[in-house]
C-alpha positions as a Markdown table, in Angstrom:
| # | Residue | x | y | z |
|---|---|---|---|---|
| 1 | Unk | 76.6 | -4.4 | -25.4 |
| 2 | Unk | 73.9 | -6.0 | -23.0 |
| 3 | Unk | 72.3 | -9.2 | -23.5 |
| 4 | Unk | 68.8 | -9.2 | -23.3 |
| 5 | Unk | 67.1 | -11.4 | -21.9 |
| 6 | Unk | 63.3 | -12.2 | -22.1 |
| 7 | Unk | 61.6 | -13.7 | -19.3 |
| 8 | Unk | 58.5 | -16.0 | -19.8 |
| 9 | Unk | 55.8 | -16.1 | -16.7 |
| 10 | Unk | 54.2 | -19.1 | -15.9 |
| 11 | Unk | 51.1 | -18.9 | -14.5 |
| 12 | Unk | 50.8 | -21.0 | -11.3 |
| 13 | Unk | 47.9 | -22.9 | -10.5 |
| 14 | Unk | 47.1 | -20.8 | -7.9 |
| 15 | Unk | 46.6 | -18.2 | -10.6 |
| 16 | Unk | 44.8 | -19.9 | -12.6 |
| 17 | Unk | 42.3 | -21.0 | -9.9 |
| 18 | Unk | 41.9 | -17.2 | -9.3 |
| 19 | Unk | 41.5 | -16.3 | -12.8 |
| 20 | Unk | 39.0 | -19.3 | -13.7 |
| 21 | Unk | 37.3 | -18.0 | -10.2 |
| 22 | Unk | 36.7 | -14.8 | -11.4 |
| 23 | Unk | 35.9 | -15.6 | -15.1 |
| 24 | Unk | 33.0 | -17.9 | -13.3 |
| 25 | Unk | 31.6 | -15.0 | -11.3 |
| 26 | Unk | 31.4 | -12.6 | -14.6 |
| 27 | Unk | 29.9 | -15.5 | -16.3 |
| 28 | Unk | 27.4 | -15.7 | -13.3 |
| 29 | Unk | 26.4 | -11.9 | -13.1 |
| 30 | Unk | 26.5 | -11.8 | -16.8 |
| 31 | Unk | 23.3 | -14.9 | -16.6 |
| 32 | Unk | 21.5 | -13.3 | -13.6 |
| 33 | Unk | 21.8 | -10.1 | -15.6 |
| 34 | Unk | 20.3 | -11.2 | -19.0 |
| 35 | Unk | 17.7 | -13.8 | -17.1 |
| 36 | Unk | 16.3 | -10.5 | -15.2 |
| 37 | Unk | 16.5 | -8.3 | -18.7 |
| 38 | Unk | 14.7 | -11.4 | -20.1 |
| 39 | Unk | 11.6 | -11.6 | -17.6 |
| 40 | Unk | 11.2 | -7.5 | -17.3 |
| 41 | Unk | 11.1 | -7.7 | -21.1 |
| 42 | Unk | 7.9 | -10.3 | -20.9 |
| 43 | Unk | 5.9 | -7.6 | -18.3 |
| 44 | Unk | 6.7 | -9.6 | -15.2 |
| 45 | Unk | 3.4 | -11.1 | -15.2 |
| 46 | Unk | 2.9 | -13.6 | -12.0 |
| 47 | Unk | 0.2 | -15.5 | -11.5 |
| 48 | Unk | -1.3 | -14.5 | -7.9 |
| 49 | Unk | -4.7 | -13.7 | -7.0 |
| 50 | Unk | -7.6 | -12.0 | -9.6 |
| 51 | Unk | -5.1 | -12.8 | -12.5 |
| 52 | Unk | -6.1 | -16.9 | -12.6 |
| 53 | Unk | -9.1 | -15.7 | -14.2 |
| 54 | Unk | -7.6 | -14.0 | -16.9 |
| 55 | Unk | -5.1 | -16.9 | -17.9 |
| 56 | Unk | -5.1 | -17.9 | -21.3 |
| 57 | Unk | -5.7 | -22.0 | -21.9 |
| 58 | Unk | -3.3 | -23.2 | -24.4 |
| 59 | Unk | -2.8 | -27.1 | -24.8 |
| 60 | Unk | -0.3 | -27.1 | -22.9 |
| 61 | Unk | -1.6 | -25.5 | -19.2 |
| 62 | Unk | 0.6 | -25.1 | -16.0 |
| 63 | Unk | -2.0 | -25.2 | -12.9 |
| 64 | Unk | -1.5 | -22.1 | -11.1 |
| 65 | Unk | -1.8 | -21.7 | -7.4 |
| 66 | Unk | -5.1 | -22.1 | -5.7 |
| 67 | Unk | -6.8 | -23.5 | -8.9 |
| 68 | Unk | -8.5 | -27.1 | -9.5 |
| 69 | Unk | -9.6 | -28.8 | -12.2 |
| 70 | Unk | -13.2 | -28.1 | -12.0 |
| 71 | Unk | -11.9 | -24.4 | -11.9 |
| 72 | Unk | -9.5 | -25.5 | -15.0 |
| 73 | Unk | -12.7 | -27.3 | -16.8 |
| 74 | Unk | -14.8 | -24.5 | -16.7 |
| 75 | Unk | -12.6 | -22.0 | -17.6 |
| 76 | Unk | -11.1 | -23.3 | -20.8 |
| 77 | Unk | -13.9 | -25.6 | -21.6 |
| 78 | Unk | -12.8 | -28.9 | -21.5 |
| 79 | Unk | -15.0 | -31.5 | -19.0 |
| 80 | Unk | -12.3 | -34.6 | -19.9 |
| 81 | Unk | -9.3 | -33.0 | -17.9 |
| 82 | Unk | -8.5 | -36.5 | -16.3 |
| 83 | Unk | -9.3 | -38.4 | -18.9 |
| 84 | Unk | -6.8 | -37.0 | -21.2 |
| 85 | Unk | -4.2 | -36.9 | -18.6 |
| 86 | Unk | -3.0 | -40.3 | -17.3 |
| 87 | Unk | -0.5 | -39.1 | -14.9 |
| 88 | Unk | -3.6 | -37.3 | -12.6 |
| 89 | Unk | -4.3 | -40.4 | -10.4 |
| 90 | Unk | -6.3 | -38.1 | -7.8 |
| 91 | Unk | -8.6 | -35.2 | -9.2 |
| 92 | Unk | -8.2 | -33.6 | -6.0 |
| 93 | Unk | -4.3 | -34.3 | -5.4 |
| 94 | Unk | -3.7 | -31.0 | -8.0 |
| 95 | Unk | -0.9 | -28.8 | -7.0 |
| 96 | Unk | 0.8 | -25.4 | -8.6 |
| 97 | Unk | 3.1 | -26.2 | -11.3 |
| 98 | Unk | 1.1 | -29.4 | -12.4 |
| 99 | Unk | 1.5 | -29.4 | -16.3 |
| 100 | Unk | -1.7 | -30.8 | -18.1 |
| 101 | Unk | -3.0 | -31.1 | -21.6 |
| 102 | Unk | -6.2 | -28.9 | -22.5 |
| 103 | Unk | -8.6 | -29.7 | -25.1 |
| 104 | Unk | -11.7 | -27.8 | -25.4 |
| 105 | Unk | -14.5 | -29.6 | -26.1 |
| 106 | Unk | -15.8 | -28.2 | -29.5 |
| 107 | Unk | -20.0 | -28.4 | -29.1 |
| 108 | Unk | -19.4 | -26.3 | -25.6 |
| 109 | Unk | -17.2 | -23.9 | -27.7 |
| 110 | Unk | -20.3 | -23.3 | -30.1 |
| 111 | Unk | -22.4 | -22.5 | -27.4 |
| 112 | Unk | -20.4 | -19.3 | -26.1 |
């Protein structure tokens, strides 16, 4: 009768470089896959040219490109844009992607 003998591989660490290599790169399509699902899902709406207008003005508000505050003031109603946010040293230093806090002010709301 024949031994048998069983035979146990260890991985080497070039192997497991390769493997972790690849299990990265799966991990890495896998995110760029579900992170362009995710935005086609919310309609892909980018903010660029006629659309500023048609912005919604939360509390929270992200300037868009090629907007400024008085454009911001009028359009959500709130005349105490600098006022209410500290961290705008310069009304005219605004830039795209600025993140400021919007507050309607209530009589101008009850004239519309």
């Amino acid at each position: 009768m024949a031994a048998r003998f069983s035979y146990r591989i260890v991985p080497t660490s070039k192997s497991m470089a390769s493997s972790a290599s690849w299990y990265c790169a799966l991990l890495l399509v896998s995110l760029i896959l579900l992170s362009s699902s995710v935005e086609s899902s919310l309609g892909g709406e980018s903010i660029r040219g006629n659309k500023l207008v048609d912005r919604a003005c939360d509390e929270v508000y992200v300037v868009g490109e090629g907007e400024t505050l008085h454009m911001i003031s009028d359009k959500c109603g709130d005349p105490f844009i600098v006022e209410q946010n500290p961290h705008i040293q310069d009304p005219d230093d605004v830039f795209p992607g600025l993140v400021i806090k919007i507050t309607p002010y209530k009589s101008r709301k009850l004239l519309r």
